[in-house]
LUMMAR-277068 format. One line per field, with one value per residue (C-alpha): residue in three letters; x, y, z. Coordinates in steps of 0.25 Angstrom, whole numbers, plus 5000, padded with zeros to 4 digits. Example, Ala and Ser with C-alpha at 12.3 -4.5 7.8 and 13.67 -1.06 7.14 Angstrom:
2
kolro	(ALA, SER);
x	(5049, 5055);
y	(4982, 4996);
z	(5031, 5029);
This chain:
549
kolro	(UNK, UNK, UNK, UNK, UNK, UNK, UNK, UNK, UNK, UNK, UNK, UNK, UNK, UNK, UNK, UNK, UNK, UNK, UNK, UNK, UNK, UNK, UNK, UNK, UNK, UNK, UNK, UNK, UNK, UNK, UNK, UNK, UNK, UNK, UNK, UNK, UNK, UNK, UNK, UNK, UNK, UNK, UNK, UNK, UNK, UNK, UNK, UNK, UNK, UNK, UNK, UNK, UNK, UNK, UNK, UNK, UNK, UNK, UNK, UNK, UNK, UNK, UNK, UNK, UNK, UNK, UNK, UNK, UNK, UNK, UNK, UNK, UNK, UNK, UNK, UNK, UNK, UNK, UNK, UNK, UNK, UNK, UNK, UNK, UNK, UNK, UNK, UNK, UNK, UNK, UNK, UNK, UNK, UNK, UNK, UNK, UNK, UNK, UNK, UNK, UNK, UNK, UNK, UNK, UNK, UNK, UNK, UNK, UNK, UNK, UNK, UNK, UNK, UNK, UNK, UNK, UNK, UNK, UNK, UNK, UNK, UNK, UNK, UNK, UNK, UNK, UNK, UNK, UNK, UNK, UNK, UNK, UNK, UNK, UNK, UNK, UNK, UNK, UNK, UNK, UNK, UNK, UNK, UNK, UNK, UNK, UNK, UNK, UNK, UNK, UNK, UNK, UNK, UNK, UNK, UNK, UNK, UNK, UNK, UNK, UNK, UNK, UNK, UNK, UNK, UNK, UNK, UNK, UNK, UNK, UNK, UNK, UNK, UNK, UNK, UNK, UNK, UNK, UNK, UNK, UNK, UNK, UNK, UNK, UNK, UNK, UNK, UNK, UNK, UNK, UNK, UNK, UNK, UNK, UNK, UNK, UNK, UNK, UNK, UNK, UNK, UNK, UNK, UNK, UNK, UNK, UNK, UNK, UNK, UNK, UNK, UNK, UNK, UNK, UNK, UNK, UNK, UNK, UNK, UNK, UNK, UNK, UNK, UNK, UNK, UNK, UNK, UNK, UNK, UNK, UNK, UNK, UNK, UNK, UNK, UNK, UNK, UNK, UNK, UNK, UNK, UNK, UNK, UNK, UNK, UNK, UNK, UNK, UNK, UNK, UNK, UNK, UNK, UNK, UNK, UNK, UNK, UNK, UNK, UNK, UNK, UNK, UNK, UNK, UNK, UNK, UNK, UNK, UNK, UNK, UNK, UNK, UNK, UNK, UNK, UNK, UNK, UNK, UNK, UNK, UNK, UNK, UNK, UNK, UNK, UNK, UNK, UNK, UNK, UNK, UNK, UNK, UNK, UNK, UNK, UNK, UNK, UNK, UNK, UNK, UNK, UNK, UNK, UNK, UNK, UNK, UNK, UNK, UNK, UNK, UNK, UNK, UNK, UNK, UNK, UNK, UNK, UNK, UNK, UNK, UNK, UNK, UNK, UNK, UNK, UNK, UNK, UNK, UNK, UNK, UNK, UNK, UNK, UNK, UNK, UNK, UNK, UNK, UNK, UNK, UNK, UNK, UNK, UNK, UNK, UNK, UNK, UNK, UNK, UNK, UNK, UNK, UNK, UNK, UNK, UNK, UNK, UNK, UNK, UNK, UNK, UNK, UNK, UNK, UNK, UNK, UNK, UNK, UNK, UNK, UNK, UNK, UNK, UNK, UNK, UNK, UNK, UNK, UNK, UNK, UNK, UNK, UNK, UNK, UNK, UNK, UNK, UNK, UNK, UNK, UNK, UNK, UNK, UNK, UNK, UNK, UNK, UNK, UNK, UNK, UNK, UNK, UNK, UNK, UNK, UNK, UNK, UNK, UNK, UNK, UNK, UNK, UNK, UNK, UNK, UNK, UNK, UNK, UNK, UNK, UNK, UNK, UNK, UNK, UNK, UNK, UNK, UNK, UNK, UNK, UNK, UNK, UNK, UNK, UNK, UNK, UNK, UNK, UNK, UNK, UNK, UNK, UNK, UNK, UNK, UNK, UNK, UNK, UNK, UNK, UNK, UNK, UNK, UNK, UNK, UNK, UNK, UNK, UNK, UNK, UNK, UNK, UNK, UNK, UNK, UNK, UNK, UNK, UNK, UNK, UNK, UNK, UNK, UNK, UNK, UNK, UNK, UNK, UNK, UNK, UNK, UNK, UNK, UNK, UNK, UNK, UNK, UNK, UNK, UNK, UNK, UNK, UNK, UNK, UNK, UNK, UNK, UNK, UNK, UNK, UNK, UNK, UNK, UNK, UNK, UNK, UNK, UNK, UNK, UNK, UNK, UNK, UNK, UNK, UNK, UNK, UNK, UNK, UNK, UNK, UNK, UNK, UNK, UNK, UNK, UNK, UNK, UNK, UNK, UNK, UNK, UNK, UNK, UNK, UNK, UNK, UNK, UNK, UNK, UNK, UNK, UNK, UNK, UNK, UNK, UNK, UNK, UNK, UNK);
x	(5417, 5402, 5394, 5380, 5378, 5383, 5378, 5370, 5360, 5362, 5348, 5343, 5342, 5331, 5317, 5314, 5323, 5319, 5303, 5307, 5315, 5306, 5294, 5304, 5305, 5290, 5287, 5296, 5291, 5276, 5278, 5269, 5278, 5269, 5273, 5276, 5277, 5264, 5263, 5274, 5279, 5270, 5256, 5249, 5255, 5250, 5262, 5264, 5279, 5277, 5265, 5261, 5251, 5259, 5255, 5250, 5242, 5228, 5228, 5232, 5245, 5256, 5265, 5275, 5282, 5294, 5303, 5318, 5325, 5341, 5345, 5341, 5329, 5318, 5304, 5297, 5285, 5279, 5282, 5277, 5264, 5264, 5265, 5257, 5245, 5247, 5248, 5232, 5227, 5235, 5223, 5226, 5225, 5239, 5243, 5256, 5265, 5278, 5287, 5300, 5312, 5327, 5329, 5338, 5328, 5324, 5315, 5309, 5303, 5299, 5293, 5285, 5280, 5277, 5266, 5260, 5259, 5251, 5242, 5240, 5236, 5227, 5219, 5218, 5228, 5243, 5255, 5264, 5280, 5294, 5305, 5318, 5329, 5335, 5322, 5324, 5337, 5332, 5323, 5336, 5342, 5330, 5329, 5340, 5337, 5332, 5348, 5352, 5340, 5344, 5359, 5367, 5378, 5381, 5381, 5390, 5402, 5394, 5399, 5385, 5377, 5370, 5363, 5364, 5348, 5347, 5357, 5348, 5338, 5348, 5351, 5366, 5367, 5373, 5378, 5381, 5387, 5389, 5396, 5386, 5385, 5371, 5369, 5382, 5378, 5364, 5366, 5377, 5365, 5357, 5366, 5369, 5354, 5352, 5362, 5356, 5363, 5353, 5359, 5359, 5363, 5360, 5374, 5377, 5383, 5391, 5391, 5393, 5390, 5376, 5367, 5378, 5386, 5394, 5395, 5398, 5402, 5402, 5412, 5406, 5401, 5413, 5425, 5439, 5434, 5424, 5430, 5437, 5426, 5416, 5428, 5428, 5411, 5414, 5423, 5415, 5404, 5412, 5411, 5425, 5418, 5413, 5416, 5406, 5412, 5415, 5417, 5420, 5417, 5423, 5427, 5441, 5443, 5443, 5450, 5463, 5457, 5450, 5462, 5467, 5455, 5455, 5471, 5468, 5457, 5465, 5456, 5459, 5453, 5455, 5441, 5435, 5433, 5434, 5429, 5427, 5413, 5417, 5420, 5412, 5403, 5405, 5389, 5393, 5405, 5399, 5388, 5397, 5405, 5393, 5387, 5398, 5399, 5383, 5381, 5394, 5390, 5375, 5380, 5383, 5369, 5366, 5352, 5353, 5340, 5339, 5328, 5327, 5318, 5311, 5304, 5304, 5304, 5315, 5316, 5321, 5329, 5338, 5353, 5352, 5340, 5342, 5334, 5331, 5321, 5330, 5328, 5319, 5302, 5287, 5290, 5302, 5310, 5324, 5329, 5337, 5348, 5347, 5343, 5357, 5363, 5360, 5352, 5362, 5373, 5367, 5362, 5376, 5381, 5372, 5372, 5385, 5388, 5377, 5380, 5396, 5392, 5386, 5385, 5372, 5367, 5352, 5348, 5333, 5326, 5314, 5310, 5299, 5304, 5299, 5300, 5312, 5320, 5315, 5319, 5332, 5336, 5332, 5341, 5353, 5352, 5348, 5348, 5361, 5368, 5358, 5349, 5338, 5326, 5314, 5305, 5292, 5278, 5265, 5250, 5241, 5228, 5232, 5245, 5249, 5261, 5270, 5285, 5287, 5300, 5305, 5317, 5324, 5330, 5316, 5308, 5300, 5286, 5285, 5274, 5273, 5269, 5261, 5266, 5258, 5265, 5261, 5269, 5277, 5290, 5289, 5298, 5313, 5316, 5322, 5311, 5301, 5293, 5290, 5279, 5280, 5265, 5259, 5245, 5245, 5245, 5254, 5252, 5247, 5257, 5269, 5263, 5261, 5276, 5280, 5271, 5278, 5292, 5290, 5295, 5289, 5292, 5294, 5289, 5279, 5275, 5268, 5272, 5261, 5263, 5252, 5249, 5236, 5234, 5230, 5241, 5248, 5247, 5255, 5267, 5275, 5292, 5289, 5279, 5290, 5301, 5295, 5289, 5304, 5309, 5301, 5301, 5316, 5315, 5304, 5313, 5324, 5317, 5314, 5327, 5330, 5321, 5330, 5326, 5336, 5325, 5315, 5305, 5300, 5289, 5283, 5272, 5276, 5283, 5296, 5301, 5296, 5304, 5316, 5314, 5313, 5323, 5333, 5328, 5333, 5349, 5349, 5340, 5343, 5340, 5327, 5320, 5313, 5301, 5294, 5282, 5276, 5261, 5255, 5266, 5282, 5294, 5308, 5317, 5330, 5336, 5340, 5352, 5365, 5362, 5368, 5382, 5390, 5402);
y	(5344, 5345, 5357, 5359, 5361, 5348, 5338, 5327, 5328, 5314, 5309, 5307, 5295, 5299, 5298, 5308, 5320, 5315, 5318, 5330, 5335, 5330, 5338, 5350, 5349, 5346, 5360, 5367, 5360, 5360, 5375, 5369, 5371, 5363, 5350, 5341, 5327, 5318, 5310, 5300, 5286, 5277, 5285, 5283, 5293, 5289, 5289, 5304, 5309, 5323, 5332, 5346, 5355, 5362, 5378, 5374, 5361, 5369, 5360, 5346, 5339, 5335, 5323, 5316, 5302, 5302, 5288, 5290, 5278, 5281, 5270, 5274, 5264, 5268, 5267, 5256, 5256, 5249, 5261, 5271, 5265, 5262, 5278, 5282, 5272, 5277, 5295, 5289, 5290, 5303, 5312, 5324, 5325, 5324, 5329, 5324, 5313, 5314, 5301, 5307, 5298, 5298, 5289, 5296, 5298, 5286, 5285, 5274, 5276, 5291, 5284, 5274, 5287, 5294, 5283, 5280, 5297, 5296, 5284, 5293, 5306, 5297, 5292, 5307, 5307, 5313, 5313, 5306, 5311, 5304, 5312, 5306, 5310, 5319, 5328, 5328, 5335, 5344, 5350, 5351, 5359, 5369, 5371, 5372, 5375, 5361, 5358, 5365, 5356, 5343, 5344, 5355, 5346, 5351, 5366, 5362, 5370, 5382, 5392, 5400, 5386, 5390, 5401, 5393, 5391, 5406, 5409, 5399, 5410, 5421, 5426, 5430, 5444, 5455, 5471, 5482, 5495, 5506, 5520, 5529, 5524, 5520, 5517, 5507, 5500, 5498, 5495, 5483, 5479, 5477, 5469, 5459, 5457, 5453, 5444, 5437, 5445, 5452, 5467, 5474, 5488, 5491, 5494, 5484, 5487, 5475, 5464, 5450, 5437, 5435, 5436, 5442, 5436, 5448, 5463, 5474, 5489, 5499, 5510, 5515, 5530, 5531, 5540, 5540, 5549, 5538, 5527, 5523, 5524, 5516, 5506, 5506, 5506, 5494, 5486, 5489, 5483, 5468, 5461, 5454, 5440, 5443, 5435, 5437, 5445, 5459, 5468, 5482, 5490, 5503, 5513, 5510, 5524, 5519, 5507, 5512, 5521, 5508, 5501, 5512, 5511, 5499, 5501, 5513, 5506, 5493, 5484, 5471, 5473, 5457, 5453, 5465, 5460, 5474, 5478, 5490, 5496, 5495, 5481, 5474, 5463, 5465, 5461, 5448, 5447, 5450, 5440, 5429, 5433, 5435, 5421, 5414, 5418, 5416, 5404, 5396, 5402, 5396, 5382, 5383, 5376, 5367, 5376, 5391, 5399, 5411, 5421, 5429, 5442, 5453, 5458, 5464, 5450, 5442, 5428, 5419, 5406, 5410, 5412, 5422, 5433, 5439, 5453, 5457, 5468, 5480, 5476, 5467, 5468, 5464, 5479, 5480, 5470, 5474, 5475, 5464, 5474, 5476, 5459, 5454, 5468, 5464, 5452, 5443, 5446, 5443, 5428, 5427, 5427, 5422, 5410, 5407, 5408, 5398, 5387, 5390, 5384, 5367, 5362, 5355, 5370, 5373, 5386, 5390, 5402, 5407, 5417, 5428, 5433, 5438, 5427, 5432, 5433, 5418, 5411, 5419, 5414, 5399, 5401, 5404, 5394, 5384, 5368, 5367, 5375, 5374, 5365, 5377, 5377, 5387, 5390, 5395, 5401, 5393, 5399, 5391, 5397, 5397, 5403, 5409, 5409, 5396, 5392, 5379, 5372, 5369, 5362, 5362, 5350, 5341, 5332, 5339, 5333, 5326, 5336, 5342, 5357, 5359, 5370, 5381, 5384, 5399, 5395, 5385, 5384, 5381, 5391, 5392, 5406, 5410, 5416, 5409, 5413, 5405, 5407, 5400, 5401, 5395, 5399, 5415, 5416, 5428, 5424, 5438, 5445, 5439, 5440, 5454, 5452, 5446, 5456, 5469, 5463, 5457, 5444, 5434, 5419, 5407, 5398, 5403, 5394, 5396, 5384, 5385, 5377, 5369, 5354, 5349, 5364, 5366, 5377, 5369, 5377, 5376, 5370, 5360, 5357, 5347, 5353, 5368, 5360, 5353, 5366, 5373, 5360, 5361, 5376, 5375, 5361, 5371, 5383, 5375, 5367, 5381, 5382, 5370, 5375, 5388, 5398, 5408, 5415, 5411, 5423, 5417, 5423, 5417, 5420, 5406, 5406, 5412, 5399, 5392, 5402, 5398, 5385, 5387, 5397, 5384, 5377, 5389, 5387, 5380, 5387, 5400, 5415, 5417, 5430, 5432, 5443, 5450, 5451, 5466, 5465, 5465, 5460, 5456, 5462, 5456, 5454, 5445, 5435, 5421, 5414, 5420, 5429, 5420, 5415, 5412, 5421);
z	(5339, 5337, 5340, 5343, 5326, 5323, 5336, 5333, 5345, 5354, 5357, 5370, 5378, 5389, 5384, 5395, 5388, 5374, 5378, 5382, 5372, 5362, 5369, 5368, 5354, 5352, 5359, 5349, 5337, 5342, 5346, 5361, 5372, 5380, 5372, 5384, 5387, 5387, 5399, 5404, 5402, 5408, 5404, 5390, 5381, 5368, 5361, 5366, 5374, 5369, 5365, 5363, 5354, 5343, 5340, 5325, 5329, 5334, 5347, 5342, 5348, 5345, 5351, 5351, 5355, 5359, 5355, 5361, 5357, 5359, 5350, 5337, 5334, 5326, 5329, 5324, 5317, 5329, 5339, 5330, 5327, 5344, 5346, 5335, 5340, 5354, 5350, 5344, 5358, 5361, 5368, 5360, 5346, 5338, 5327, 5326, 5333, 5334, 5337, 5341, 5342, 5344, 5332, 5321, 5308, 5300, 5286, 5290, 5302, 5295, 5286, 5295, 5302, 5290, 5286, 5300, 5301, 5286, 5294, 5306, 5298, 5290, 5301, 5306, 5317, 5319, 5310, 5315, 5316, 5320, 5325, 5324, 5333, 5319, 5322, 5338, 5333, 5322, 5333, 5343, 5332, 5331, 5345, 5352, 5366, 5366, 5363, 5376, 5383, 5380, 5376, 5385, 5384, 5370, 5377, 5390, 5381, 5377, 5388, 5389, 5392, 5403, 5394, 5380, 5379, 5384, 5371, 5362, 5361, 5360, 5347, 5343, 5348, 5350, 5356, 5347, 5351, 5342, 5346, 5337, 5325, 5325, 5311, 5311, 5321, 5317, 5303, 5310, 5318, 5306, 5300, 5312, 5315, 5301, 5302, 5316, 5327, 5337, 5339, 5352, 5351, 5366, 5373, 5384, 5398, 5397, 5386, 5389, 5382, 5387, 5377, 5368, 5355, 5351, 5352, 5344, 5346, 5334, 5335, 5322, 5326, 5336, 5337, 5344, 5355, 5360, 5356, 5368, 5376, 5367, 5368, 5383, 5384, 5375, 5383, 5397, 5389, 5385, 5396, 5399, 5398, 5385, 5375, 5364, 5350, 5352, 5340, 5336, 5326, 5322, 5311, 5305, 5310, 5324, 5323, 5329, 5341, 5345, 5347, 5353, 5362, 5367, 5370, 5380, 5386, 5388, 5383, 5374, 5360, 5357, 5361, 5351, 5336, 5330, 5315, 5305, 5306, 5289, 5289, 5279, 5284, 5296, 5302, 5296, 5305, 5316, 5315, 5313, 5327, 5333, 5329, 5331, 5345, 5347, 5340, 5350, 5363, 5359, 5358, 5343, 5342, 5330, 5325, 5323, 5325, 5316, 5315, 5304, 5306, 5300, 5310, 5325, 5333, 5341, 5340, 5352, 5349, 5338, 5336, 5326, 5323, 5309, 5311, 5298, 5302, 5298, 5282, 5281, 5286, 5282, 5274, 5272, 5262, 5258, 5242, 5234, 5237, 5251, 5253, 5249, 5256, 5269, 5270, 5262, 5271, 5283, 5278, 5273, 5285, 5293, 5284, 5284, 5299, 5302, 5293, 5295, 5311, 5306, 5294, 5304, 5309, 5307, 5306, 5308, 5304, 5310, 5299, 5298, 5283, 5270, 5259, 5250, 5264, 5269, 5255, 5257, 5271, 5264, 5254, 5261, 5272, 5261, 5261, 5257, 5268, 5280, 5290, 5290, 5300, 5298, 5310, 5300, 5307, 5304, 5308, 5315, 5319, 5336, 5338, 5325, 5320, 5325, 5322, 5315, 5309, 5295, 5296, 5281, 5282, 5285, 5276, 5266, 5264, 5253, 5244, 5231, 5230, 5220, 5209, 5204, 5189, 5184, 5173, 5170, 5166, 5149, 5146, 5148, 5158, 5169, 5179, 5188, 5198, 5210, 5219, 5235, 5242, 5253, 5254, 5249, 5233, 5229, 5214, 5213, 5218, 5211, 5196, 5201, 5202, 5190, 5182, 5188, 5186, 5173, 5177, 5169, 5173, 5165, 5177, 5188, 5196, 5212, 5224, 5233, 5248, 5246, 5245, 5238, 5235, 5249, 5257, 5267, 5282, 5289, 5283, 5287, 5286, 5278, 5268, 5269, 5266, 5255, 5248, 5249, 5244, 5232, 5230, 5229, 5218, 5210, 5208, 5205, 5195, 5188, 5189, 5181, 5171, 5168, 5179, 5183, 5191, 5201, 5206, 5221, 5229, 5239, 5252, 5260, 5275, 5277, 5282, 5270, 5261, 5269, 5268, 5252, 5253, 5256, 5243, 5233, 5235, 5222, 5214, 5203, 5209, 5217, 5215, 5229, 5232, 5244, 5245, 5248, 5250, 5238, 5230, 5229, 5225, 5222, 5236, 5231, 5223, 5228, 5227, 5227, 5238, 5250, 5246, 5259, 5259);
């Protein structure tokens, strides 16, 4: 039976609802949530259905036209030069036009776009875009509220529907009681919200499923004198309707008294998953319970949002909210040691859970991380295993700081980096050093580096993101994904060349890093570095560290 991770979206047949979801996508992508529809049939539209102001376009436009076709038919060349002709006398001024249609993807047609576009932008007008009904369905993916919008048939069966919009925006999370041991429960806490879980340590009056994936009580701290009323206080708390995992954790030493407890206090034991407080792993159990509750009464939806954070905010709209604040900060970066202690683990498990739900999920990242940890999360939800999506942040001189999506598996542009070469590799060895810029040379720094270490390379060489030696900003998919794609090819060309060991730093975009991160699976270790104002120092090795278990 399909789910909502392997439905292929059925196109709509009402060019009402396709304007409108259209414009719905459009104010997402554009970040305007005043995109709206332009005019209506029967006035001049000049080739305009939808159109807004995106945050990064300094007051231009942005529109779109709007080709529903149900039959599968492409657009000719005819119709595009008709809608192009017609956007001319649009009476603001376009940056790009978009000509979204229902038609599944075709080169052809690409290609006829891609040449009227280079004419357009030519003669000092608009690029010109073609949607297919493959990109409709990518951004359905990204967003799935829009999903509960135009398909709630595919939710009628999830039994919290009425609320499944609500829940879209609700992370997996849960309650945790402990009975005195502070330090037990905390250090648990720790170890869940690093691997997504929101914690709530704040004792209930009764605990339902509203809002709620799981709940744990900690009898660590305990003793048989209070048992049987923390049992009791426990119990009051479940709701009788409550059918979200319940778990207990307690001292082998109180094993038997807990039986015993909940004999004399007549209640049924059979809804309570109890463990050791000693029990190896046990965070990762947890989470996967957890998740696997979350994740069904959310509709099991085909795109899972992930945050991964280290610092002090709370982001809406994702399923999972990995809090990495307790080890990792701007100040504060752990060892090689402590990385693979606790940070390993938790993408282990994190990573595994995910990608054992669809061999067609999507997992997107909205990322605020230092670059060692942003090439790390690349490399374990590589290319090989994963569909990944990466909201990035772009400066624009209104607004500040603005989301936009990389998606890993689009187009790359067609560009060359250029390469800076150091030195080059005339000597057979084993080190090199790679250096990943956009506009900020840390040359500097890293032979400071390599002098205090000793390390002396066979190959040297800096990437900088630039085309026609010109920075490029802000950066687009297509130019990421073209850069990661030719970061990964350099490092294994070194490779080819007898390289065991390749030194990367890198002052780029998190989001960049995890989109070259995803290009490193194939490639010999990676040395990876922070970066602590005026200089680096070693953070972990890559690969090796995220073998599923």
């Amino acid at each position: 039976m399909p789910t909502l991770g392997t439905i292929n979206y059925p196109r709509l047949t009402n060019e009402d609802e396709f304007e409108s979801l259209v414009r719905d996508v459009m104010a997402r992508e554009w970040g305007d949530p005043n995109t709206e529809k332009f005019g209506r049939k029967g006035q001049k539209q000049h080739g305009v259905d939808v159109y807004g102001q995106p945050v990064d376009g300094n007051g231009v436009y942005r529109a779109a036209q709007c080709k529903l076709r149900t039959t599968g038919k492409q657009l000719s060349e005819a119709e595009i030069e008709h809608e192009v002709c017609e956007a001319h006398g649009f009476p603001y001024d376009l940056d790009v036009l978009y000509l979204v249609t229902d038609a599944p993807r075709d080169i052809k047609t690409q290609i006829l776009v891609d040449g009227i576009s280079e004419r357009e932008i030519a003669n000092g007008r608009f690029r010109v875009v073609v949607w297919f009904w493959d990109s409709i369905c990518e951004r359905l993916a990204a967003y799935p509220k829009l999903l509960v919008r135009y398909y709630p048939d595919l939710f009628r069966q999830v039994t919290t529907y009425t609320g499944i919009e609500h829940l879209l925006d609700t992370p997996i999370q849960i309650i945790l009681v402990h009975s005195g041991h502070k330090a037990y429960a905390d250090t648990l806490t720790t170890e869940l919200r690093m691997r997504g879980v929101r914690v709530t340590n704040r004792k209930p009056n009764t605990i339902d499923d509203v809002g709620v994936d799981g709940v744990v009580l900690s009898l660590v701290g305990a003793d048989n004198q209070s048992l049987m009323a923390r049992v009791a206080a426990y119990e009051r708390m479940l709701a009788p309707e409550a059918t979200c995992p319940a778990f207990i954790v307690l001292p082998d030493s109180l094993r038997s008294s807990f039986f015993e407890a909940l004999r004399s206090l007549g209640i049924d034991g059979h809804r309570y998953h109890l463990y050791s407080s000693t029990r190896s792993g046990l965070a990762n159990e947890l989470f996967e319970a957890f998740f696997a509750f979350g994740y069904q009464r959310r509709g099991q939806t085909s795109t899972v949002n992930l945050s991964v954070r280290t610092r002090d905010n709370r982001p809406s709209e994702v399923l999972l909210d990995l809090d990495w604040r307790y080890y990792l900060g701007i100040d504060r970066h752990p060892s090689s040691v402590e990385w693979h202690k606790w940070f390993t683990p938790a993408l282990n498990v994190v990573r595994r859970t995910l990608l054992e739900q669809s061999e067609r999920l999507r997992i997107q990242f909205d990322c605020h991380l230092p670059i060692p940890v942003a090439f790390a999360l690349g490399h374990c939800f590589n290319i090989r295993v994963a569909d990944v999506g990466v909201w990035s942040r772009r400066r624009d001189e209104v607004s500040g700081l603005n989301r936009q999506f990389w998606f890993s598996q689009n187009q790359a542009a067609d560009i060359h980096f250029e390469p800076e070469w150091v030195i080059r590799p005339k000597i057979s060895g084993t080190v090199a050093v790679v250096e990943l810029t956009t506009y900020v040379s840390i040359a500097t720094a890293v032979e400071e580096y390599l002098n205090s270490q000793g390390i002396q390379p066979v190959a040297h060489v800096q990437l900088p993101l630039q085309v026609n030696g010109q920075t490029v900003y802000p950066v687009s998919e297509a130019l990421a994904l073209a850069y990661a794609d030719q970061v990964g090819r350099l490092i294994r060309r070194l490779n080819e060349s007898g390289v065991t060991d390749v030194y990367v730093f890198g002052r780029i975009p998190s989001a960049l890093a995890v989109l070259i991160g995803q290009q490193l699976q194939a490639c010999n270790r990676i040395h990876l570095h922070w970066y602590q104002n005026p200089g680096y120092r070693y953070a972990f090795s890559l690969p090796g560290s995220y073998q599923i278990k």
